[in-house]
C-alpha positions as CSV (number, residue, x, y, z in Angstrom):
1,X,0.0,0.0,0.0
2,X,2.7,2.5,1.3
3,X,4.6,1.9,-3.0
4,X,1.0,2.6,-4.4
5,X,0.3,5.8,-2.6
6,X,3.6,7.2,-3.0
7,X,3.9,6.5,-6.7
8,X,0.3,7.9,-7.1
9,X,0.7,10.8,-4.9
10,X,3.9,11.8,-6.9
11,X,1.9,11.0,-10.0
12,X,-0.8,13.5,-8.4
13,X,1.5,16.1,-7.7
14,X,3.4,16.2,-11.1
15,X,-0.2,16.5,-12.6
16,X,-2.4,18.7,-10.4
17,X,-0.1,20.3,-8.1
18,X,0.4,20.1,-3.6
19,X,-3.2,21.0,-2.4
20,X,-4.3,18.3,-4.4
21,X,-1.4,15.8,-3.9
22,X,-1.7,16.4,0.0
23,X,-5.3,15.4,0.5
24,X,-4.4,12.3,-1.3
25,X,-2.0,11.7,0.7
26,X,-3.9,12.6,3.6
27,X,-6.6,10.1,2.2
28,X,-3.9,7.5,1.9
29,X,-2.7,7.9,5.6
30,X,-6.4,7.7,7.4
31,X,-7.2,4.6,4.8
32,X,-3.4,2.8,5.9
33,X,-4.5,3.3,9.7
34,X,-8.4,2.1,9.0
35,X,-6.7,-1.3,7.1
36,X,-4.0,-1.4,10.2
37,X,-6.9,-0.9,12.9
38,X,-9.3,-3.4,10.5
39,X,-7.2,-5.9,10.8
40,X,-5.7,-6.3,14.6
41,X,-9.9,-5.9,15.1
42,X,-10.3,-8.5,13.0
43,X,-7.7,-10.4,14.4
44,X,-8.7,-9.9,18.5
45,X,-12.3,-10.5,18.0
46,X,-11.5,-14.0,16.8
47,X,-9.2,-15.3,19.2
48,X,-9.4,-18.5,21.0
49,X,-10.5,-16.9,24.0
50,X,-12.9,-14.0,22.6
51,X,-14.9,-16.3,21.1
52,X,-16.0,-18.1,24.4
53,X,-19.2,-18.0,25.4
54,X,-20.6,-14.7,27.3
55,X,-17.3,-13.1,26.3
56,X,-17.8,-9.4,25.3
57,X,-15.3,-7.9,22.7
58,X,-13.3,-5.4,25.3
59,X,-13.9,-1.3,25.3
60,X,-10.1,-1.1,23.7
61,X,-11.1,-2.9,20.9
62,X,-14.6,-1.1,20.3
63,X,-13.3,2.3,20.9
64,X,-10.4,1.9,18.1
65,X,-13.6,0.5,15.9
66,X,-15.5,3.4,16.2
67,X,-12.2,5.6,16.2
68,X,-11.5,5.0,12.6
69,X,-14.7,6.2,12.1
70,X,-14.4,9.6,13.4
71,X,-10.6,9.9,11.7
72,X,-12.2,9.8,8.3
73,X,-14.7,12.0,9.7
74,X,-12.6,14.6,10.8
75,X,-10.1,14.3,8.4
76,X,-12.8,15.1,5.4
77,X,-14.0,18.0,7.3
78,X,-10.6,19.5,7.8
79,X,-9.7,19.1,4.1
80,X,-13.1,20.1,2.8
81,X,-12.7,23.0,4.8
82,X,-9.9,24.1,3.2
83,X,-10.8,23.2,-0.8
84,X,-13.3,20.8,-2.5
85,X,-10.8,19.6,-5.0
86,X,-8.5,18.3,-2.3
87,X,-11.8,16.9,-0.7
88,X,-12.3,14.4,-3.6
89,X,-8.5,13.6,-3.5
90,X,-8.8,13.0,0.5
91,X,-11.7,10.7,-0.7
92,X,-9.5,9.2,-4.0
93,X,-6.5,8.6,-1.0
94,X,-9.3,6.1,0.9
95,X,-9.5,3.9,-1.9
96,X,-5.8,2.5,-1.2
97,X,-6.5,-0.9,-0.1
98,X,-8.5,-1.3,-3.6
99,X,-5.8,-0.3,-5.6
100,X,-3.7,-2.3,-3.1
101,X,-5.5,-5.4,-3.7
102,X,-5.9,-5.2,-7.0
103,X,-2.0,-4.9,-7.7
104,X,-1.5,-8.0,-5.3
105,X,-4.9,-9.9,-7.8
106,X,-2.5,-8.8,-11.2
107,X,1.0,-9.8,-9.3
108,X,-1.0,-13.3,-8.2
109,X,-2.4,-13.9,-12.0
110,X,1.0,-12.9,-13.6
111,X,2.7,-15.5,-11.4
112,X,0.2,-18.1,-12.1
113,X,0.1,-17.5,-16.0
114,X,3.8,-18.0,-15.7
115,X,3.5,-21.3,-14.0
116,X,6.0,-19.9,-11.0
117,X,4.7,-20.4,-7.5
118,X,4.8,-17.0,-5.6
């Protein structure tokens, strides 16, 4: 994710200019900490001993859950505040993991086409 977001907030920069290049970026840094927070969730809420019966996820865990939240929130208000073009590039930025994936999905099929094991 962090090779994507560089390459494409270069790529923004070169094109559009800073204002534009920084709410990307901006975009890219809330949707890096959303996967990060996603995922230790993800992983907590389906351990061993969270999934026992009458076992309530913690408030750590449901607080950072509904902190990601309010960092996008916040975030888009900040940037919109300041200009609506860098608002759509703040919301271009959150689309990361997608154009994460996706380069992992074409990496996965090029391997496969070429009979290697990656």
């Amino acid at each position: 994710m962090a090779a994507v977001a560089l390459f494409a907030a270069a790529l923004i920069k070169w094109k559009w200019g800073w204002h534009i290049a920084i709410g990307f970026a901006a975009g890219c840094c809330v949707a890096g900490l959303n996967w990060f927070w996603l995922k230790s969730t993800v992983e907590k809420a389906t351990e061993p001993e969270s999934l026992a019966v009458g076992k309530r996820p913690t408030s750590r865990v449901v607080g950072l859950f509904v902190l990601r939240y309010v960092l996008i929130g916040v975030g888009a208000y900040v940037i919109f505040g300041s200009s609506s073009t860098s608002f759509y590039a703040f919301f271009a930025g959150l689309l990361l993991p997608v154009a994460a994936i996706v380069c992992e999905a074409v990496y996965e099929v090029y391997g496969a086409l070429r009979g290697t094991s990656v």
